[in-house]
Each structure stands twice: as C-alpha cells, then as structure tokens.
C-alpha positions, 0 to 999 in steps of 0.5 A, a space after each residue: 265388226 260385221 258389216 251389213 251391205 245393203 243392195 246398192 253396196 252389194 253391187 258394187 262388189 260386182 259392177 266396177 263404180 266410183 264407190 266400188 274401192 271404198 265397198 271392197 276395203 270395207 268388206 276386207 276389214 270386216 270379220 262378217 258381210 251380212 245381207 238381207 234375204 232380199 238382197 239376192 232378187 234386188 241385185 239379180 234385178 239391178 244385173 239384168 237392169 244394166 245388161 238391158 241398158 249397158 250391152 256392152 257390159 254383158 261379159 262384166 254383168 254375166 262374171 258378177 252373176 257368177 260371182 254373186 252366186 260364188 260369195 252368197 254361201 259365204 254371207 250372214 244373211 238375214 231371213 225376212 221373218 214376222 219381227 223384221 217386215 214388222 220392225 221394218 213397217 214402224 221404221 218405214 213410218 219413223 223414218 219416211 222409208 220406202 218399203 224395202 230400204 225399211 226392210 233393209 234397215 229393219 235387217 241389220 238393226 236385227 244384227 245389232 240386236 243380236 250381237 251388240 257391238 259396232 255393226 257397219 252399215 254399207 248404203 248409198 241413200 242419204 235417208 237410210 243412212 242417216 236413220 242407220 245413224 239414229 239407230 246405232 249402226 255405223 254407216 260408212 
C-alpha cells in the first residue's frame, strides 16, 4: 500500500504527539510515503510555529528539521501541477474544503488515479477524511 501523509501526519513523524505511534506504525507497514509538494513549506511552518510557542522544545523541533531534510529524498512526492490545483478547485467546492486541504486531497487522489489500488490517507481533519473516504482512498 502506499500511504500518503498530509501535513498534520507528516509532523507527527517529527514532534512526539498523541497520534505520533499510530503515524510511525502506519508508515513501517506501507511500501511507499507519498507527499505533496507543499507538504515541505506546511511543515517548515508548523516547526517554526511550535519553536515560537513551545521554546522549551527548540532542541526537539531543530532535530525534526534535520530529520525532515534526511527523509524527504525518500518520499513519493506529488508535484503541484495544472490537473492537481485544477482537481483540487472542484474538490474544494464539492467538499466545502479550505485551499489547501483541497489540494492535499487533490494529491493523493492523483496517486490512486496513477496507481489503482488501496492508497492510505494519513489526516487529522474530520472533513478531509471523510472526503477521502468518499473518493476511494483509505483513511487511517
């Protein structure tokens, strides 16, 4: 199975959270992580977010920049092209979607058109998830 990660997954790889184990286990069982392009400047952001708010996790969010940078030649990643921001405008307005959680969803649906089978679909937003369903991937 390949498993797509959408950003509030892919910092969990980093950041010790609640949901952290359950993203760890999913990504040792898949044969490929896949991400989107944009996935490296959300999670850049969300870093620099909990430096600014949580100093006292500097060291933590300084080692999961690394680590990002380690792992990310190693992701599928899904390029941002016309078809996708395209897909991702009508899947915006199908499923009352903010921008980029569209695009998100608009990214690994491009895996599941490539590559027909079971594509997971790694997400911590109820809404997403449930369009993900509706649209054939598999959410964790």
């Amino acid at each position: 199975m390949i498993l797509y990660l959408d950003t509030s997954a892919l910092v969990k790889l980093y950041i010790a959270e609640a949901e952290s184990p359950a993203i760890h286990d999913a990504v040792a069982h898949a044969e490929a992580v896949a991400v989107c392009r944009i996935a490296w400047a959300e999670a850049c952001a969300a870093l620099a977010r909990r430096a600014r708010e949580v100093p006292a996790d500097e060291a933590a969010v300084i080692s999961a920049r690394e680590a990002l940078a380690r792992d990310w030649p190693h992701f599928l990643i899904v390029e941002i092209t016309q078809a996708v921001v395209e897909r991702a405008g009508e899947f915006a307005e199908t499923f009352a979607l903010r921008g980029y959680d569209s695009v998100q969803l608009a990214s690994a649906y491009e895996i599941l058109a490539a590559a027909p089978g079971e594509v997971g679909f790694a997400c911590y937003d109820h809404r997403l998830n449930k369009a993900a369903r509706v649209l054939g991937l598999k959410p964790l």
